[in-house]
C-alpha positions as CSV (number, residue, x, y, z in Angstrom):
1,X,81.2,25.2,31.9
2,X,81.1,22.1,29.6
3,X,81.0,22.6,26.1
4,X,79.9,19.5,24.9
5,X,76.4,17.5,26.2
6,X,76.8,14.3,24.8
7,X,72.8,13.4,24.3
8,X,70.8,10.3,22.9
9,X,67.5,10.3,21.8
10,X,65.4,7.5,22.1
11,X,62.3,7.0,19.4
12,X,60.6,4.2,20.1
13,X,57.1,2.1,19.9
14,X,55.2,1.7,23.8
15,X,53.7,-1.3,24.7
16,X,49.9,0.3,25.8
17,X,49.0,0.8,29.0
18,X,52.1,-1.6,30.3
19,X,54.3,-0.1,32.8
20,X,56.7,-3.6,32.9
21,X,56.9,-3.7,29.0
22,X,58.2,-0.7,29.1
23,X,59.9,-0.4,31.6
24,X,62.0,-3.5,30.3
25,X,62.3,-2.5,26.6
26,X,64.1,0.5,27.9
27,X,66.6,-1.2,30.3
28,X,67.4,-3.1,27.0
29,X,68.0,-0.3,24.7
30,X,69.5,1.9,27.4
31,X,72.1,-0.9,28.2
32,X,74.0,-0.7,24.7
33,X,73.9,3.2,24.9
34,X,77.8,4.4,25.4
35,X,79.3,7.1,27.1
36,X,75.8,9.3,27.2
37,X,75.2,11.8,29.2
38,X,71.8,12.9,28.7
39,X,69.3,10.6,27.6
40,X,65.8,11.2,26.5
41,X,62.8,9.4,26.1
42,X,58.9,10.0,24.5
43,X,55.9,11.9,26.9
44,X,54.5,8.6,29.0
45,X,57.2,6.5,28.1
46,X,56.0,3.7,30.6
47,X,52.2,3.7,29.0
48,X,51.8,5.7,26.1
49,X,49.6,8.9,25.9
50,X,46.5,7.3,27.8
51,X,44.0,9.3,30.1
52,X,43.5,6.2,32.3
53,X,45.3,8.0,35.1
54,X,43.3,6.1,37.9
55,X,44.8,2.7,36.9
56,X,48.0,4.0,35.5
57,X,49.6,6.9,37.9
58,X,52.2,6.1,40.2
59,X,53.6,7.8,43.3
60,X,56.9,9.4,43.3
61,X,58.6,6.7,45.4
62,X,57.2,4.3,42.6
63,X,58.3,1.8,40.6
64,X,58.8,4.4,37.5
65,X,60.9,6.6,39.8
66,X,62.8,3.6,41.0
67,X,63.8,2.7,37.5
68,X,65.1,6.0,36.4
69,X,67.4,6.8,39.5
70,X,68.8,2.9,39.4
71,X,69.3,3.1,35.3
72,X,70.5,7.0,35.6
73,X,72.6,5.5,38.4
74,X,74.3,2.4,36.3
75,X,74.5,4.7,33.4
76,X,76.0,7.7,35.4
77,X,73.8,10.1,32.7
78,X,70.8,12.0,33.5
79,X,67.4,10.5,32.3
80,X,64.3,12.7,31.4
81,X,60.6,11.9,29.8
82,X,57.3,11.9,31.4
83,X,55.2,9.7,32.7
84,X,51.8,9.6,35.0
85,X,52.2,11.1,38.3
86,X,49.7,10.9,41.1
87,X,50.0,13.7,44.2
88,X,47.4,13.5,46.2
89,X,44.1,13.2,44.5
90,X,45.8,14.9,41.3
91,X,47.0,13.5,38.4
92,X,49.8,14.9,36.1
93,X,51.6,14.2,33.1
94,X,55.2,14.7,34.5
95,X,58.4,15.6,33.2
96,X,61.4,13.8,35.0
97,X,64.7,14.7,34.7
98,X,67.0,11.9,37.1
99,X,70.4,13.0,37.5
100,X,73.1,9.8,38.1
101,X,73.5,10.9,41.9
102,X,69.7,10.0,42.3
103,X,68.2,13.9,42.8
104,X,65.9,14.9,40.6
105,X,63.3,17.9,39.1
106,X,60.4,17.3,37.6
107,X,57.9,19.7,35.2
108,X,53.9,19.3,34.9
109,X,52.7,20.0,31.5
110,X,51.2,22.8,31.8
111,X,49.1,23.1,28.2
112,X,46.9,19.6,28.5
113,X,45.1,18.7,25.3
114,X,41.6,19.5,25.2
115,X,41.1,18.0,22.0
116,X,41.9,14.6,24.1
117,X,40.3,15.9,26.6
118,X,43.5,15.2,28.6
119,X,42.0,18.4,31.0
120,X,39.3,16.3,32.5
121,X,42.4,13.6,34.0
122,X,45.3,15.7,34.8
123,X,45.9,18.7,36.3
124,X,47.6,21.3,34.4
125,X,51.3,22.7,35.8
126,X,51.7,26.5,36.4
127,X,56.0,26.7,36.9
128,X,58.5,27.1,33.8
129,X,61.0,25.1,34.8
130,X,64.8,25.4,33.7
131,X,67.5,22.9,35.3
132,X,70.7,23.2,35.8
133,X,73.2,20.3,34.6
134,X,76.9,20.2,33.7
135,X,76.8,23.6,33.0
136,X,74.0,23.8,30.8
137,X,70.7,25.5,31.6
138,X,67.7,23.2,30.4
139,X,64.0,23.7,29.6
140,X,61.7,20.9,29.7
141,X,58.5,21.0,27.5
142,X,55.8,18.1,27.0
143,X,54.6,17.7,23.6
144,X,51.4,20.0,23.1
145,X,53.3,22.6,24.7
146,X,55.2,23.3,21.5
147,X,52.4,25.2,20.4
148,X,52.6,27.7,22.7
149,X,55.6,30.0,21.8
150,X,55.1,32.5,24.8
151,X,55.8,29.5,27.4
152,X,59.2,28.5,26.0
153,X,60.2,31.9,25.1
154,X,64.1,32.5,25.9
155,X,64.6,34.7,28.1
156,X,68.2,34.4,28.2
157,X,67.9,32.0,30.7
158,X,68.2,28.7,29.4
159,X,70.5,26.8,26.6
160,X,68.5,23.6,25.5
161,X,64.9,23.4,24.7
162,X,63.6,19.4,25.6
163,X,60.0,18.4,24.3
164,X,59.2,15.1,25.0
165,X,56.0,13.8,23.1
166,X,53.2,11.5,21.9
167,X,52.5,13.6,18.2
168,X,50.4,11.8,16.1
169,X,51.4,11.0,12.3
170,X,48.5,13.1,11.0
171,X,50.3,16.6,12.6
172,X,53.6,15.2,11.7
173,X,53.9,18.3,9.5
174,X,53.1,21.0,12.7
175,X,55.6,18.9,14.6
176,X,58.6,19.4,12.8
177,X,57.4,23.4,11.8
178,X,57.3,23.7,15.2
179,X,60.4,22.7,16.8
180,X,61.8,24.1,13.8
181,X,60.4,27.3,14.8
182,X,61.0,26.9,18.4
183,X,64.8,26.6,17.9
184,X,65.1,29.6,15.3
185,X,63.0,31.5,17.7
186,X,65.1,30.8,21.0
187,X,68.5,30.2,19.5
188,X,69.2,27.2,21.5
189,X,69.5,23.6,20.3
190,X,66.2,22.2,20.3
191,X,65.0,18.6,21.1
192,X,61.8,16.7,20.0
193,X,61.2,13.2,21.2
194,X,58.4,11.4,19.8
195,X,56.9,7.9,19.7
196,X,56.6,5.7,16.6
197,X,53.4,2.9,16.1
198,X,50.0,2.0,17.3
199,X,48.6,3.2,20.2
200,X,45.6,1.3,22.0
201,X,43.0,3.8,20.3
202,X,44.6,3.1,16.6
203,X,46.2,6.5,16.7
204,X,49.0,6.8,14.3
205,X,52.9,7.6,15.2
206,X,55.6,8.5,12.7
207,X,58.5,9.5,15.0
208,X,59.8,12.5,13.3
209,X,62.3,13.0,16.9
210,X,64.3,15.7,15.8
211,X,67.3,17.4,16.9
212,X,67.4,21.0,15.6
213,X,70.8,23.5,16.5
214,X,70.5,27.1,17.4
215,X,69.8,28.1,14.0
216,X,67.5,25.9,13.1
217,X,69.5,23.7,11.1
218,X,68.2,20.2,12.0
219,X,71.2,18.1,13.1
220,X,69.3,14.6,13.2
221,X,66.0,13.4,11.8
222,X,65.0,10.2,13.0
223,X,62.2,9.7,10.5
224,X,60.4,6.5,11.3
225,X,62.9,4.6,12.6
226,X,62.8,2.8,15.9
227,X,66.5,3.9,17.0
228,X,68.9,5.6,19.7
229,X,71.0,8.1,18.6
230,X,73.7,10.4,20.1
231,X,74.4,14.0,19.2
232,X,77.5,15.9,20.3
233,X,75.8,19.5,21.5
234,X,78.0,22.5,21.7
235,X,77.8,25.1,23.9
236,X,80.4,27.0,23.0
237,X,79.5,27.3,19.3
238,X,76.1,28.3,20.3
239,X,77.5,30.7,22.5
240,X,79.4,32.2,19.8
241,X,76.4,32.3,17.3
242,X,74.4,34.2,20.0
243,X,76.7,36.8,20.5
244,X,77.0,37.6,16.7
245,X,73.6,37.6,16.0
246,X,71.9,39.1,19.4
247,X,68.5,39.0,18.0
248,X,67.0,37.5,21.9
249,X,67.8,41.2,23.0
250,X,65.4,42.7,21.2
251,X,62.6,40.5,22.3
252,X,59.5,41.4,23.8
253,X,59.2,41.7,27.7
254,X,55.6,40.4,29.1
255,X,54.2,38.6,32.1
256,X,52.5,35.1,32.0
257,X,49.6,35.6,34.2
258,X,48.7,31.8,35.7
């Protein structure tokens, strides 16, 4: 097992609706990043949170996937975030996590926002997904999913909680309760990745990424600041707080039905 995940955070503002721009203003920012491990990026990092899925999805042997394993690659660190996948005739918002050796997992998003309408272009995921890497045991979320406690409810069966998101400056304050109450919930170290600026429908971003520890201590804030940042996670001491306060065991036991 390795203690320590050495994890960057990257809040940034996405050029609408333009894969390319992207695309390149990550290659840049990734470049300077050193020694990371795990690197994260917002929900649709390539387009921003836009429900032209016709125009915008790729296929999995696109040029979005291409990107990641090459930069994951040349970094040797794993790169997660989602970004609009096309299987078949279904659309989905899609969590990537790249590994440096090229394999990959992926997550669908499995609470789409109605109040978007983000239902009537994607298709919804039905699988909890946790992934295994350098010893740690991850669970990916995407954004509106954080509202949902019974979906990323520990079961003793993952160490790091990842929500990648676009979360609007208005519900700033039900972002950061959240993940707050996500971490203190679960007991892991808990990650928020959000977006900062203008979208292409004047929708608001404030950041607010967050990295929160086991007991719900927040470990960085990145506020409004476009910025990469590294945090040094610790499995061991998370370990260790677990065992001395065992409150997961007393958690309830229920089925989620699809």
């Amino acid at each position: 097992m390795k203690s320590i995940l050495k994890t960057t955070i990257i809040q940034a503002p996405l050029a609408w609706e333009n894969i390319d721009a992207n695309l390149n203003y990550f290659s840049d920012k990734i470049k300077v990043i050193d020694k990371a491990e795990l690197i994260v990026l917002p929900e649709m990092f390539t387009t921003g949170f836009s429900m032209n899925a016709k125009d915008l999805a790729e296929p999995m042997e696109g040029k979005c996937m291409q990107w990641l394993a090459a930069t994951a690659s040349e970094k040797q660190a794993a790169i997660c975030g989602s970004f609009i996948a096309k299987e078949k005739e279904n659309y989905y918002n899609r969590f990537i996590f790249m590994r440096p050796d090229g394999t990959f997992e992926f997550y669908d998003k499995r609470h789409l926002f109605s109040y978007a309408q983000e239902h009537l272009s994607y298709t919804a995921g039905e699988e909890r997904k946790i992934i295994n890497y350098k010893g740690w045991r991850i669970c990916p979320q995407v954004c509106y999913d954080v509202r949902f406690p019974v979906w990323s409810r520990n079961k003793q069966d993952y160490d790091l909680l990842i929500y990648v998101a676009n979360f609007p400056q208005k519900r700033s304050r039900a972002w950061r309760s959240l993940l707050v109450a996500r971490a203190i919930e679960n007991q892991v170290y808990t990650i928020g990745v959000n977006r900062i600026g203008t979208d292409g429908k004047d929708i608001e971003y404030s950041g607010d990424s967050l990295i929160i520890d086991y007991d719900g201590q927040i470990v960085f804030d990145a506020k409004d600041q476009e910025i990469a940042h590294t945090e040094r996670l610790d499995l061991l001491r998370q370990s260790n707080y677990q065992d001395r306060f065992q409150f997961l065991a007393d958690r309830d036991q229920y089925k989620i039905l699809k």
